[in-house]
C-alpha positions in Angstrom: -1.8 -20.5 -8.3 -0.4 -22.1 -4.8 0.6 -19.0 -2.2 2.6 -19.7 0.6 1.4 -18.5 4.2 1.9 -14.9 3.8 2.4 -12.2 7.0 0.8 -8.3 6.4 2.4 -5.7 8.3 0.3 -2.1 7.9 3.5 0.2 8.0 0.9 3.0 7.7 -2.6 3.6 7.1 -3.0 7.4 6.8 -3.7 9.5 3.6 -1.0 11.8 2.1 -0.9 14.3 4.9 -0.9 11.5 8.0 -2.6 11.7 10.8 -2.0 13.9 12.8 -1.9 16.8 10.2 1.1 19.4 10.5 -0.9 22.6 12.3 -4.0 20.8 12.9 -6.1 20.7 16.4 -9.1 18.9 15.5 -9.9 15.8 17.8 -8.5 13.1 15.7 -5.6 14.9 15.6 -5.3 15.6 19.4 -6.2 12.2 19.9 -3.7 10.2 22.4 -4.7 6.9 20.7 -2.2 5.1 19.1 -4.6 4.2 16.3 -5.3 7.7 15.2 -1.4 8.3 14.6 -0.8 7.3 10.5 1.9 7.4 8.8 1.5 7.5 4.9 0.4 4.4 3.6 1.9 1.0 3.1 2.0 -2.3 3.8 5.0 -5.4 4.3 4.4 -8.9 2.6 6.1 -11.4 3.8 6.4 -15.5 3.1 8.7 -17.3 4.3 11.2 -16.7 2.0 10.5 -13.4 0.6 9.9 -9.7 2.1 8.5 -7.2 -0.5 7.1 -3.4 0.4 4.1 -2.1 -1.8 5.2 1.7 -1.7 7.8 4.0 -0.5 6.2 7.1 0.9 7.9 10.0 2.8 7.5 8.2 5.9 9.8 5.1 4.5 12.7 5.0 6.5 11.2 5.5 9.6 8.7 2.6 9.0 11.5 0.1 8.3 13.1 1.2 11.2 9.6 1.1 12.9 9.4 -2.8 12.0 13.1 -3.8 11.8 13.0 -4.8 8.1 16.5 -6.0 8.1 16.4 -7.3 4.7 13.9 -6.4 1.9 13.1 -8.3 -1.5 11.7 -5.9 -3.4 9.3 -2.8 -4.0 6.1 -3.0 -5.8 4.3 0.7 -6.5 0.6 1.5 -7.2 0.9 5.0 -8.9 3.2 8.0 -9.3 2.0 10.5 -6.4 4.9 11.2 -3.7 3.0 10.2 -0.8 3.5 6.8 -2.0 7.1 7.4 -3.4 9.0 10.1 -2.0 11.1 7.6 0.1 12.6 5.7 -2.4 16.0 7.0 -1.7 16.5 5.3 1.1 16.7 1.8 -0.6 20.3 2.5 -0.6 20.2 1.0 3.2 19.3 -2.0 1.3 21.4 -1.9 -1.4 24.7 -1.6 0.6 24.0 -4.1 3.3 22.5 -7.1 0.6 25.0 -5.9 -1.9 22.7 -6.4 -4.7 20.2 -3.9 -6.6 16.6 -3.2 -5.6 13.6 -5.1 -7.3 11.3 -2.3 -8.6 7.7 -3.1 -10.0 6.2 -0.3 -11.5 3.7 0.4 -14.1 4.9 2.5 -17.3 3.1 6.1 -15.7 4.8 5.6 -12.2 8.3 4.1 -14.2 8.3 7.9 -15.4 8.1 9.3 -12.4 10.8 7.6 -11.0 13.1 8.0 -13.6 12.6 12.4 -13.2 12.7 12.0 -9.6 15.2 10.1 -8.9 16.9 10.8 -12.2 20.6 10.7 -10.3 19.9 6.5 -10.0 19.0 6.2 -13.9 22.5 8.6 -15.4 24.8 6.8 -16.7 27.5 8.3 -14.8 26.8 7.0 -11.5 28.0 8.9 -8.3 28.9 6.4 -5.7 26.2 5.4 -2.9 23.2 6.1 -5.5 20.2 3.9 -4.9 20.9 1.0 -7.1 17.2 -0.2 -8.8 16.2 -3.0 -11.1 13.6 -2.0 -12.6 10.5 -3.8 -14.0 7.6 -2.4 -16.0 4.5 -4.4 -15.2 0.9 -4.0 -16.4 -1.5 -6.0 -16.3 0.1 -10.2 -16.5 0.5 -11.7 -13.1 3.8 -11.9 -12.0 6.2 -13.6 -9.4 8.4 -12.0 -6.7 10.4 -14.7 -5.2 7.7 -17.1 -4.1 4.8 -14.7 -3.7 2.5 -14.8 -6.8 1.1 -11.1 -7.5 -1.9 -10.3 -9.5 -2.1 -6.8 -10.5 -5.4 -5.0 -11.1 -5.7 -2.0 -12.0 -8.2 1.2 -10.7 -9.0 4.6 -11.1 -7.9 7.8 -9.2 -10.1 10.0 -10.4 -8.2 10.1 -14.1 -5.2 8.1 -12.9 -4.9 4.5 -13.3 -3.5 2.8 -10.2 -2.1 -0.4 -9.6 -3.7 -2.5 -6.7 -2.6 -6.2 -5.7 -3.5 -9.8 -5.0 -1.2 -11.6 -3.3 -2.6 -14.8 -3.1 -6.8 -14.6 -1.7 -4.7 -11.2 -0.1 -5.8 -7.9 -1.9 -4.7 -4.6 -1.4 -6.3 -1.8 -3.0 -5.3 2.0 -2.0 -5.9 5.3 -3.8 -9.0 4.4 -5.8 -12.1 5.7 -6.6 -13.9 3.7 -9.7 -13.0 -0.3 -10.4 -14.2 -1.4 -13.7 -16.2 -4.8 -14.1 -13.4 -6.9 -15.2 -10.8 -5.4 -12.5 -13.4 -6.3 -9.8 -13.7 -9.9 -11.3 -9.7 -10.5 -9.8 -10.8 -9.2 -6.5 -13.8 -11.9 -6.0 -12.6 -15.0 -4.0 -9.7 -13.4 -1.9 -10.4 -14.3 2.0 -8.9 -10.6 2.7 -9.3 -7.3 0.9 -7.9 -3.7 1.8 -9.6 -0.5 0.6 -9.0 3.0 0.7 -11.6 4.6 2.4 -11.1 8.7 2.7 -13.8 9.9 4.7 -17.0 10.2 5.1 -18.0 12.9 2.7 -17.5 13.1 -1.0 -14.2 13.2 -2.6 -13.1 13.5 -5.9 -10.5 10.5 -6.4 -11.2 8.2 -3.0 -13.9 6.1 -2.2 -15.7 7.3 1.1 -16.8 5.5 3.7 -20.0 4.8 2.8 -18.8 3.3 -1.1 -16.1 1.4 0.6 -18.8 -0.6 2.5 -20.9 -0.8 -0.2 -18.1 -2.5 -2.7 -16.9 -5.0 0.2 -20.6 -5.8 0.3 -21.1 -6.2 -3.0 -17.9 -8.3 -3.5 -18.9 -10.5 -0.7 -15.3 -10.8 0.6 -15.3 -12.0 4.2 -12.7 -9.7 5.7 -12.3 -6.4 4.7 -9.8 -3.4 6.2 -9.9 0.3 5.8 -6.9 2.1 5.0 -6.1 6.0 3.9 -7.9 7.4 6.2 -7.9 11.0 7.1 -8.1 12.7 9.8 -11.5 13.8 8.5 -12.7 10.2 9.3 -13.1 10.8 12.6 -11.9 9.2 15.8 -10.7 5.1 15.0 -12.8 4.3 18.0 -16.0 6.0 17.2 -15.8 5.1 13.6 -15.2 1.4 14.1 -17.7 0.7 16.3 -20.5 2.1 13.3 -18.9 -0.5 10.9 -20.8 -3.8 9.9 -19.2 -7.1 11.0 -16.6 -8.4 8.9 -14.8 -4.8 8.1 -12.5 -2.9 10.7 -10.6 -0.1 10.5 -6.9 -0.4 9.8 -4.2 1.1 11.8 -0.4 1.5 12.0 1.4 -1.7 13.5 -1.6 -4.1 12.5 -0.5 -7.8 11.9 -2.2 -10.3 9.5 -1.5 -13.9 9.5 -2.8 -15.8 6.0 -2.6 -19.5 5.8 -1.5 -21.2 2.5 -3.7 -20.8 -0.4 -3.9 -23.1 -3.7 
């Protein structure tokens, strides 16, 4: 499956409370570098033909605004919680100025989700200005959006299946605590992989630091990035300089350039 050069754009690398946390004086959050300010996370694919967004969390609108996404493709979602949702609203922007609907990819659990949040863009009497969606169950068959090829694979959140992607030898992978054998068997190959990474101690439904490392290991993928962090991690600078070569910590504002892949 040929990819086209592709462009990553980390609109935000934090976990569902960002960094820095609402009443919180610990040092990360106090911190005055730019890396240890997260929004919720998310990340822009681009080709040269087609933008697409992989979540929609409360921090949406400001990160489009961030980035000056004037004109967006379509949004692909991993799973159902609102820190990787709660923005969808503001697709309207898009919706009124390309005068078309919104490409949504979703898988059946986060489909329902939508439809009782955002129940107002589903009714069939339709109040003018509504976010206008066209949306798309997906599972596990790779799929197409415009000419970026996208591999799903799916991973656990504790009990929740979640929806990570391969765009190309590009995989993105938030949100996640246990990959099955098979799953990991669509990771191996890509050049570039993003994992959640919580924090250092044990969490329920997040890989920590320590397990991240060990999977990108084990997976043997050359470059790896961190992303979901918390402001438990610690400080970007202290942690990233304990990391092995060949995995970094991700942060807000980070650019990727792939090359063409066949």
């Amino acid at each position: 499956m040929t990819c086209p050069p592709l462009h990553i754009s980390f609109l935000g690398t934090g976990t569902s409370g960002g960094v820095p946390m609402i009443a919180c004086d610990c040092e990360v959050c106090c911190s005055t570098d730019s890396r240890d300010k997260r929004l919720r996370s998310s990340i822009l694919v681009r080709s040269a033909t087609t933008t697409l967004v992989v979540d929609t969390g409360p921090d949406f609108r400001y990160q489009m605004l961030r980035k000056k996404v004037r004109h967006l493709d379509a949004v692909l979602f991993t799973h159902p919680h609102k820190d990787h949702l709660a923005g969808l609203d503001d697709i309207r922007a898009y919706n009124h100025f390309g005068q078309k609907p919104m490409q949504v990819f979703a898988d059946s659990l986060t489909e329902e989700a939508l439809r009782r949040d955002f129940y107002y863009a589903f009714a069939e009497s339709r109040y003018p200005g509504i976010p206008e969606l066209q949306l798309q169950t997906i599972a596990e068959a790779p799929f197409w959006v415009g000419d970026i090829p996208v591999q799903p694979i799916q991973v656990w959140h504790h009990r929740m299946p979640v929806l990570g992607f391969r765009f190309g030898h590009f995989t993105y992978i938030t949100d996640a605590n246990r990959i099955e054998k098979e799953e990991l068997q669509k990771i191996k190959g890509s050049d570039v992989l993003v994992l959640n990474a919580l924090r250092k101690e044990a969490h329920l439904s997040h890989f920590t630091l320590s397990q991240a490392v060990e999977l990108i290991k084990a997976l043997q993928v050359p470059k790896a990035y961190l992303t979901h962090l918390s402001h438990q991690m610690g400080l970007h600078a202290s942690v990233a300089a304990e990391l092995p070569p060949g995995i970094a910590l991700s942060y807000d504002g980070l650019e990727l350039e792939l090359p063409e892949k066949i």
